[in-house]
C-alpha positions in Angstrom: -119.7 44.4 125.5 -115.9 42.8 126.6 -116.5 40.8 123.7 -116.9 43.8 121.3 -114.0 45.9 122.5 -111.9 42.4 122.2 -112.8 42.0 118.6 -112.2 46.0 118.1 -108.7 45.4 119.4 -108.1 42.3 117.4 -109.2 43.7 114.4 -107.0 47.0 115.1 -103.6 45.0 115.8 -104.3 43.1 112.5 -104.8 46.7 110.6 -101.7 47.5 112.6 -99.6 44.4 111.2 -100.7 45.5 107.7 -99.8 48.5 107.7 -96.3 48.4 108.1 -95.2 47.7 105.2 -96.9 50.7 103.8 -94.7 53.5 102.9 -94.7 57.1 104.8 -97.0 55.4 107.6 -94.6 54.6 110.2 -93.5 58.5 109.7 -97.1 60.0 109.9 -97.3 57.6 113.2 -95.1 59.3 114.6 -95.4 62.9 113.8 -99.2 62.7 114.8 -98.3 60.4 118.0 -101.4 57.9 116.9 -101.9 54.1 116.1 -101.3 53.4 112.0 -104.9 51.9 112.0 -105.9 54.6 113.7 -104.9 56.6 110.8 -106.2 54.3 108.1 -109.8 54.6 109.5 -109.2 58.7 109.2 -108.2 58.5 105.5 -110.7 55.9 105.0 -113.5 58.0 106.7 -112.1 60.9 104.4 -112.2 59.7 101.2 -116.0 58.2 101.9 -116.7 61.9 103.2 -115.1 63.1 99.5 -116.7 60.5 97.5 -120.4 61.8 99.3 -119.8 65.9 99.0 -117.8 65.6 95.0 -119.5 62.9 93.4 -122.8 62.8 95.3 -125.3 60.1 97.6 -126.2 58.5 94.2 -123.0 57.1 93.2 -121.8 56.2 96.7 -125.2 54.2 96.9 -124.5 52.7 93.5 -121.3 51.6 95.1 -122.8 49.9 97.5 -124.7 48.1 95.5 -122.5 47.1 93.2 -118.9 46.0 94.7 -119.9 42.8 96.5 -122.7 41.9 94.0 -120.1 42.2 91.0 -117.9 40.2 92.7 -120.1 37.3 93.9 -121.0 36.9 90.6 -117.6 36.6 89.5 -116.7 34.0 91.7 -120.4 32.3 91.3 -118.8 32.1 87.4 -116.4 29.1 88.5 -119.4 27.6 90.4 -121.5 24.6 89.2 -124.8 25.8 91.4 -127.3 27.1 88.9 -129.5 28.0 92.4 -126.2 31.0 92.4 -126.6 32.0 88.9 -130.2 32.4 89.3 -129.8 34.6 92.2 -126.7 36.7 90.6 -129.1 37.0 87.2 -131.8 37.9 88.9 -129.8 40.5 91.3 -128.4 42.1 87.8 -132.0 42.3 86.4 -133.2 43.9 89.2 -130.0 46.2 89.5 -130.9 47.4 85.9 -134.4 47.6 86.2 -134.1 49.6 89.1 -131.2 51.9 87.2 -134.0 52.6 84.8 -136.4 53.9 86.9 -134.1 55.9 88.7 -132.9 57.5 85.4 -136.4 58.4 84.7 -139.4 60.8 85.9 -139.6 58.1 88.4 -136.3 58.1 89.9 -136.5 62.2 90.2 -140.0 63.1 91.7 -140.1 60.2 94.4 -137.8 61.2 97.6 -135.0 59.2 98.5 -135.9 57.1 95.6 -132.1 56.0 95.0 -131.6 55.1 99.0 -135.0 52.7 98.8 -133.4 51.5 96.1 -129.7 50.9 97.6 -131.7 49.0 100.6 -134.0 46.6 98.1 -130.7 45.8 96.3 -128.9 45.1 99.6 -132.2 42.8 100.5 -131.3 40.8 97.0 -128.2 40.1 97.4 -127.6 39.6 101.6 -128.2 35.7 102.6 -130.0 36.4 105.3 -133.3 37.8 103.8 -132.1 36.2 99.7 -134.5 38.6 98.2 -133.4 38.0 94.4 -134.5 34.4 95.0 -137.6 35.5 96.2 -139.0 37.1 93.6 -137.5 34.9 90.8 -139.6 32.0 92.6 -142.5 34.1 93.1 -142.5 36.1 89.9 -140.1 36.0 87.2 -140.2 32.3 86.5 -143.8 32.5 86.3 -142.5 34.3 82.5 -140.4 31.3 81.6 -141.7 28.7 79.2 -141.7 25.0 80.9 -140.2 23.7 77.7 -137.2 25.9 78.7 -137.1 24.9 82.2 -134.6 22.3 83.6 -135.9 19.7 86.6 
């Protein structure tokens, strides 16, 4: 647990160091008597609050499962792995596939269709469980012609 509250502390400090530069911050320190990270996690813990209650679950799911994927495929662009592209292709497949049916009569009648579907995209793209892999080994490339396969 010591090892937790050390890392909280570290991590704080370093907000702390960033934030100094930032305009009207040292001022709002003050008047409010509170830690500038301290304040950053408020606004950030706000503005996730407003993102839920204005623009709804669905697009702050969609966030989620977009921002890091989007931008591991842009930095798998620059990368000679094709095992990467695979995976990123196969993520973005899925991604739309899944975007489809929750557009349709699907995506409307089945409860808490769009949060199953944040957590199977999340599956895809963490390392850990690889799940975009997964099912290109095990299904998709079954569809691919072996003349049109590489070795």
């Amino acid at each position: 647990m010591e090892h937790y509250k050390e890392l909280f502390s570290d991590s704080m400090n370093q907000l702390d160091e960033l934030l100094k530069n930032v305009p009207y911050m040292e001022m709002l320190s003050n008047k409010a008597g509170i830690r500038k990270c301290y304040i950053a996690v408020i606004l950030l813990f706000y503005i996730v609050v407003c993102i839920l209650l204005i623009l709804g679950v669905r697009v702050f799911l969609n966030l989620i499962a977009f921002i890091y994927p989007a931008y591991a495929s842009l930095d798998c662009i620059i990368t000679k792995n094709t095992e990467e592209h695979v995976k990123w292709m196969t993520y973005w497949i899925l991604f739309a596939v899944t975007a489809v049916l929750e557009c349709s009569v699907i995506g409307t009648t089945i409860p808490f269709f769009s949060f199953s579907r944040c957590v199977f995209l999340v599956a895809c793209y963490l390392p850990q469980i690889n799940l975009a892999k997964t099912i290109y080994d095990q299904l998709l490339c079954k569809f691919i012609p072996q003349d049109k396969k590489e070795d």
